[in-house]
C-alpha atoms as one frame of an Amber mdcrd trajectory, in Angstrom:
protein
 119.004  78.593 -12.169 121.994  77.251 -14.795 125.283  77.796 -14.698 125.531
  79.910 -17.039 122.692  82.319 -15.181 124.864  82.300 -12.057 127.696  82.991
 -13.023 126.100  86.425 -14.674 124.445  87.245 -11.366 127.748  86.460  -9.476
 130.162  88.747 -11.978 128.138  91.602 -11.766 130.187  94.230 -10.153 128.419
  97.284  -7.798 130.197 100.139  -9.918 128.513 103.589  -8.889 127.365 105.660
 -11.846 126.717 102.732 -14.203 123.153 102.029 -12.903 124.404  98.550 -11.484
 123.613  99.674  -7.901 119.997 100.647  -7.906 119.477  97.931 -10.584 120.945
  95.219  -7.519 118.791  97.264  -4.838 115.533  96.755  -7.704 116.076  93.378
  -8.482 116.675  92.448  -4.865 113.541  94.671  -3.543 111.099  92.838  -6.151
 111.562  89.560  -5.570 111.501  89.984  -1.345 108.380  91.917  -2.687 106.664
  88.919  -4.670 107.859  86.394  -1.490 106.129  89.034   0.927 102.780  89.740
  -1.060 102.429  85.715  -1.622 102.629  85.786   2.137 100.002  88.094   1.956
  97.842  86.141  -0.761  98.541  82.753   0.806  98.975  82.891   4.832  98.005
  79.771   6.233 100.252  77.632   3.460 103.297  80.468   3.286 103.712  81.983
   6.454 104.515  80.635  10.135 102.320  79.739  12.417 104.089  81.814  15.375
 104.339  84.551  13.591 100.439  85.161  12.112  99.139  86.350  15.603 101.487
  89.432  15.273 100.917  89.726  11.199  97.044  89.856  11.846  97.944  92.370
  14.637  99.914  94.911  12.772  98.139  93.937   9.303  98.209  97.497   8.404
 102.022  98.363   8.644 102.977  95.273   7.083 100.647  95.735   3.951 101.935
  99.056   3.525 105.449  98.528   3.816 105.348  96.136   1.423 103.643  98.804
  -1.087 106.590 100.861  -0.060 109.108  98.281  -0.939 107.364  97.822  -3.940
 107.156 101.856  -5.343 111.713 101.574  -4.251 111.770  98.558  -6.330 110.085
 100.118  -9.537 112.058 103.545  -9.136 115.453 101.788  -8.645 114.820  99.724
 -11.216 113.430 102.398 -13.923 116.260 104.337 -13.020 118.951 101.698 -13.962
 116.888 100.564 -17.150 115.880 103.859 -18.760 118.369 106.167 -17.908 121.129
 103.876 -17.316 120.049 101.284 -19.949 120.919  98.371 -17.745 119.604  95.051
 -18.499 119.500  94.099 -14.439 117.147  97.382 -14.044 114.772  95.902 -16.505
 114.492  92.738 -14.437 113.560  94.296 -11.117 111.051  96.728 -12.693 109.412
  93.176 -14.289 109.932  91.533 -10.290 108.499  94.910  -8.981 105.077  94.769
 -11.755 104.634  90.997 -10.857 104.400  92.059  -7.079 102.045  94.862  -8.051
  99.740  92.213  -9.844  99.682  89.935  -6.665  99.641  92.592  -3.940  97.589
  95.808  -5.186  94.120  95.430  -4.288  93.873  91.590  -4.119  94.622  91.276
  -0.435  92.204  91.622   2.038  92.255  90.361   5.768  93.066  87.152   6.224
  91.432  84.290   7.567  94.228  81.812   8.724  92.784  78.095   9.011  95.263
  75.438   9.959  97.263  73.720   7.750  99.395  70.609   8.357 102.140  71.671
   6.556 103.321  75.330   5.758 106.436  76.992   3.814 108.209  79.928   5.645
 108.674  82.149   3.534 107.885  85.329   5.599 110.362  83.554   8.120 113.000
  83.802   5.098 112.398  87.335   3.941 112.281  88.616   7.214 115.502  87.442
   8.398 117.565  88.009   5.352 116.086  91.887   5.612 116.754  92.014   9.252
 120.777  90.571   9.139 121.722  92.296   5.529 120.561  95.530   6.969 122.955
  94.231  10.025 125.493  92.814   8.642 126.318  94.392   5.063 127.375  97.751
   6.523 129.294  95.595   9.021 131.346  94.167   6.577 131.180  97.815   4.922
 133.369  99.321   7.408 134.729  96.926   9.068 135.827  94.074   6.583 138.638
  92.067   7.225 139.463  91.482   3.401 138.752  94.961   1.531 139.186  93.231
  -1.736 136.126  90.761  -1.125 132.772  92.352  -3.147 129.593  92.348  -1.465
 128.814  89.872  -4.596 131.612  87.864  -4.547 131.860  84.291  -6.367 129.371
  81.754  -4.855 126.723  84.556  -3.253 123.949  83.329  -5.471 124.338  79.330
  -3.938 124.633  80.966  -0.818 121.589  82.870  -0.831 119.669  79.572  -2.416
 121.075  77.471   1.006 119.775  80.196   3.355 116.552  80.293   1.260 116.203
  76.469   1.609 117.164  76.422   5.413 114.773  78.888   6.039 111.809  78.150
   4.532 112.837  74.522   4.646 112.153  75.409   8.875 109.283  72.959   9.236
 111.020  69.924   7.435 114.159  70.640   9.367 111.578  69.996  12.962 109.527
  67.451  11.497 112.992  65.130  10.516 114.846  65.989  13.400 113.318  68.098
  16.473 110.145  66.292  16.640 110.762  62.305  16.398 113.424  63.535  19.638
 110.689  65.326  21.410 108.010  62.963  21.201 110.711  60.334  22.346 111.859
  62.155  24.979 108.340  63.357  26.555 107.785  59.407  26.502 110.200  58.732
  28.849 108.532  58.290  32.792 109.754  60.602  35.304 113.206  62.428  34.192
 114.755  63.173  37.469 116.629  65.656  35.731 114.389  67.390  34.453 113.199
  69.304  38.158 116.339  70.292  39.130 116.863  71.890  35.681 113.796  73.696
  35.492 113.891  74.927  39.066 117.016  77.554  37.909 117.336  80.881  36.514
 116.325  81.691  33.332 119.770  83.292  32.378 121.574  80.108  34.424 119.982
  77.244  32.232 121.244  79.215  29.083 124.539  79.253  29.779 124.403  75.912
  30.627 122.717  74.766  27.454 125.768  77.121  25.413 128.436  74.609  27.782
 126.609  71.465  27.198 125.025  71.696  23.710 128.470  73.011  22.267 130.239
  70.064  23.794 127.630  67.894  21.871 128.265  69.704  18.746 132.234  69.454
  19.102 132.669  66.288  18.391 129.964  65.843  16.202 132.242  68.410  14.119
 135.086  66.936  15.009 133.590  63.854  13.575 132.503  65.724  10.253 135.880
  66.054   9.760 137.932  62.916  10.539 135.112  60.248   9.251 135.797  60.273
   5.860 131.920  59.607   4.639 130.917  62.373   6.998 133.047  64.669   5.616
 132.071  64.299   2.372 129.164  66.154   3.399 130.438  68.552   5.655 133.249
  69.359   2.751 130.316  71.545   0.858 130.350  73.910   4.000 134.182  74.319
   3.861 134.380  74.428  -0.528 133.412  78.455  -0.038 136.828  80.490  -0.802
 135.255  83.983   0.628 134.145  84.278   4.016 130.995  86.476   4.702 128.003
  86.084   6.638 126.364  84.641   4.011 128.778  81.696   3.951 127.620  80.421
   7.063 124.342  78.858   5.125 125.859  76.763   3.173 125.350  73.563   4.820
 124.285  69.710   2.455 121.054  68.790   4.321 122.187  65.511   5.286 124.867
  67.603   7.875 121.950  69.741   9.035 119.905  66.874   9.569 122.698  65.018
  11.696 123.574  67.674  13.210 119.993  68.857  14.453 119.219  65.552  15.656
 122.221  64.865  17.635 122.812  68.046  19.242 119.091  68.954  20.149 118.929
  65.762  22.652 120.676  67.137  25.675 117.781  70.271  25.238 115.089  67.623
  25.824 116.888  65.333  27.576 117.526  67.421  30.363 114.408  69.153  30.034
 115.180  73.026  29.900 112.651  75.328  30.071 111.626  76.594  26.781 112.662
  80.484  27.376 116.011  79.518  27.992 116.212  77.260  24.565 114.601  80.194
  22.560 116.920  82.425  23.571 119.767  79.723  22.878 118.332  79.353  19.265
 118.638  83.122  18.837 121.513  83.822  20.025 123.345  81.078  18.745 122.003
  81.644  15.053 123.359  85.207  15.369 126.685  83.923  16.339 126.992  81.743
  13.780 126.223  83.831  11.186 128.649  86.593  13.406 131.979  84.417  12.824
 131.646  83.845   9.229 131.651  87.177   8.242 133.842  88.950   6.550 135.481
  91.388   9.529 138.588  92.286  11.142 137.399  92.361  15.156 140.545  90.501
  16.840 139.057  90.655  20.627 141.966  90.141  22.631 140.831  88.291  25.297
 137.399  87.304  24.983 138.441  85.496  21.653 139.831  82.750  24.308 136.839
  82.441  25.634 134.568  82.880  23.351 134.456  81.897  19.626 134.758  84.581
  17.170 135.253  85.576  13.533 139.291  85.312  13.796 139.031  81.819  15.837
 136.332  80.652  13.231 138.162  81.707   9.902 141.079  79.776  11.098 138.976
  76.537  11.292 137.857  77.265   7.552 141.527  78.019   6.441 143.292  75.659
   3.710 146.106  76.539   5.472 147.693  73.267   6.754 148.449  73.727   9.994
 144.600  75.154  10.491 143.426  72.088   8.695 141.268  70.411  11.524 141.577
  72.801  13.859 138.776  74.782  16.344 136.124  72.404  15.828 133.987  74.293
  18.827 131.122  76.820  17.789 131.191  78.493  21.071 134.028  78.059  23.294
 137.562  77.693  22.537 138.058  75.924  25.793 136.906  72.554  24.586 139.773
  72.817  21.307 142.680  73.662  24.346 141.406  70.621  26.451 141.274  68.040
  23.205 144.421  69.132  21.569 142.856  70.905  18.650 143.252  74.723  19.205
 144.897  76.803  15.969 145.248  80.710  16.818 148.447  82.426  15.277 149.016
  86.003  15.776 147.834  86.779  12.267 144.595  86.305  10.429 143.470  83.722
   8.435 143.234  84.307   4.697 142.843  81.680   2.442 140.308  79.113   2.801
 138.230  76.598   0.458 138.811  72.710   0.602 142.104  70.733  -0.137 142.387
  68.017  -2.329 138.685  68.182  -3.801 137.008  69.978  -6.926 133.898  70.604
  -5.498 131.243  72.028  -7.945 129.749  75.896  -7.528 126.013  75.284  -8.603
 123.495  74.330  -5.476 122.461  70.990  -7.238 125.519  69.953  -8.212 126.663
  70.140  -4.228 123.830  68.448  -3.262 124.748  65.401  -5.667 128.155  65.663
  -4.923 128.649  63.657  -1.859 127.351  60.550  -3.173 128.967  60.389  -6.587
 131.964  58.604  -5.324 129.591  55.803  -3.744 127.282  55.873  -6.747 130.694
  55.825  -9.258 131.824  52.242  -6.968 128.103  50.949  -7.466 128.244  51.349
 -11.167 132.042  49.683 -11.434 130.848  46.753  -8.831 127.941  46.186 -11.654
 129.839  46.454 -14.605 132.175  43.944 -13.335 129.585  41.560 -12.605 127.801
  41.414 -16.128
């Protein structure tokens, strides 16, 4: 998408009565419709593994709710063009036809052979439906800044990083999860690894939110104060409105670090794989929780646990927050090392210091190495 394109998509306001809304609502409901009835048309390539033995289970539902979301699209979207005469409404009524060509009466029941390699895209469209329908009324009534629009600057390079980190799911394992696990499983009798599994369900999970996060601490910590680390991690902090969807946009080469570093104490020590599933989906929710855009101040538990007020502060370019509340789950570890910010107020203006950091989801991804590329090309130029 260019610059120019995103910018459109990102100053379009939500004003009731001038068919903006329903066109938003069409042009959003089409294109989850083409993802989900590609799903449909290719399963063993677009869907994830996991997931087909439920899809095949409740074919039915699935099929029809997409027809469903289809016939919303197409109304929504007529509504806004024809009556409205809004160019956006034309746009989802063309996303909403596409996804009738692809899903009406070309699906059947699938057979799903295995593929080495598969795209996640009902992982993506699945999630963003389940935490917009969560999260977007959250903000609604609860928002913290009542100024902020629900398409504020930089929502359309968010939504392309969650896109990419979702379906992006199996390139994320295969770089990082899997060259630790087949290490690890290598290894000849763990002793740990008995005395870990012999515990409570509910006990090894809290242990893996104490020990994981003090992994991830001060591999944030060093995000921040290594200067070609930060580089990186600068791309997560360049957002200057906080919402839920600001919690996606991460460069891959942090994601990649990250993942690999702070999933070794899971394997390491062995715990059993109930207690890291429920980790991974509690801790994704959390995440996502603390960037958003809400006002919830939780007197005590915010000392104790880290939440949206404790989080904003670590993304404020406010300089005494600068550096500040590197934990992503407990506070305690930013009292012991020194680094705990937590006024009385709430935090309110945010976005990097000192760097111009470009809007567009290429451009970020090139970012980081410019300066390094810019001292290659000088270093040359001298020596010719």
């Amino acid at each position: 998408m260019t610059d120019q394109l995103r910018k459109k998509f990102e100053n379009i306001e939500l004003n009731a009565g001038k068919g903006k809304i329903s066109a938003f609502l069409s042009v959003s409901l089409g294109l989850l419709a083409i993802f989900s009835a590609l799903c449909f048309l290719f399963p063993s390539l677009l869907t994830t593994p996991e997931l087909r033995p439920f899809y095949s289970k409740y074919y039915d539902i699935f099929y029809y709710a997409l027809l469903i979301g289809i016939f919303i699209s197409a109304c929504f979207g007529a509504y806004s063009a024809i009556l409205k005469q809004n160019k956006y409404g034309f746009y989802g009524l063309c996303f909403s036809i596409i996804a009738v060509v692809l899903g009406c009466g070309l699906i059947k029941t699938p057979t799903l052979p295995t593929l080495p390699f598969y795209a996640g895209f009902d992982y993506f469209v699945i999630t963003l439906i389940i935490l917009a329908l969560v999260f977007i009324p959250l903000e609604g009534f609860f928002a913290k800044n009542n100024e902020q629009k629900l398409l504020r600057t930089g929502w359309v390079t968010d939504m392309k990083y969650f896109m990419f980190s979702h379906i992006g799911i199996q390139l994320f394992s295969f770089l990082t999860v899997m060259p630790i696990q087949y290490w690890i499983t290598h290894i000849p009798n763990n002793p740990v690894v008995p005395y870990i599994q012999m515990q409570p369900i509910w006990l090894q999970f809290i242990e893996l939110l104490v020990v994981v996060d003090f992994t991830t601490y001060w591999i944030h910590r060093a995000l921040h104060e290594i200067n070609f680390l930060w580089r990186f991690h600068a791309i997560h902090h360049s957002t200057e409105q906080m919402d839920w969807l600001a919690s996606s946009r991460l460069h891959i080469v942090e994601v990649l670090i990250t993942r690999l570093i702070a999933t070794l104490p899971i394997f390491l020590l062995g715990f059993h794989t109930s207690a890291v599933f429920a980790y991974l989906i509690f801790i994704s929710f959390h995440a996502i929780f603390i960037h958003s855009n809400v006002r919830f101040r939780f007197p005590y538990l915010r000392w104790i646990i880290a939440t949206p007020e404790f989080h904003h502060w670590h993304h404020s370019s406010e300089k005494p927050a600068i550096d500040k509340n590197y934990a992503a789950f407990i506070p305690l570890y930013d009292v012991i090392f020194k680094t705990l910010y937590m006024p009385n107020h709430l935090a309110s203006i945010y976005g990097t210091v000192g760097y111009k950091i470009p809007n567009s989801f290429i451009k970020q991804f090139t970012w980081p190495f410019k300066k390094y590329i810019n001292k290659l090309k000088n270093k040359l130029k001298r020596n010719t």
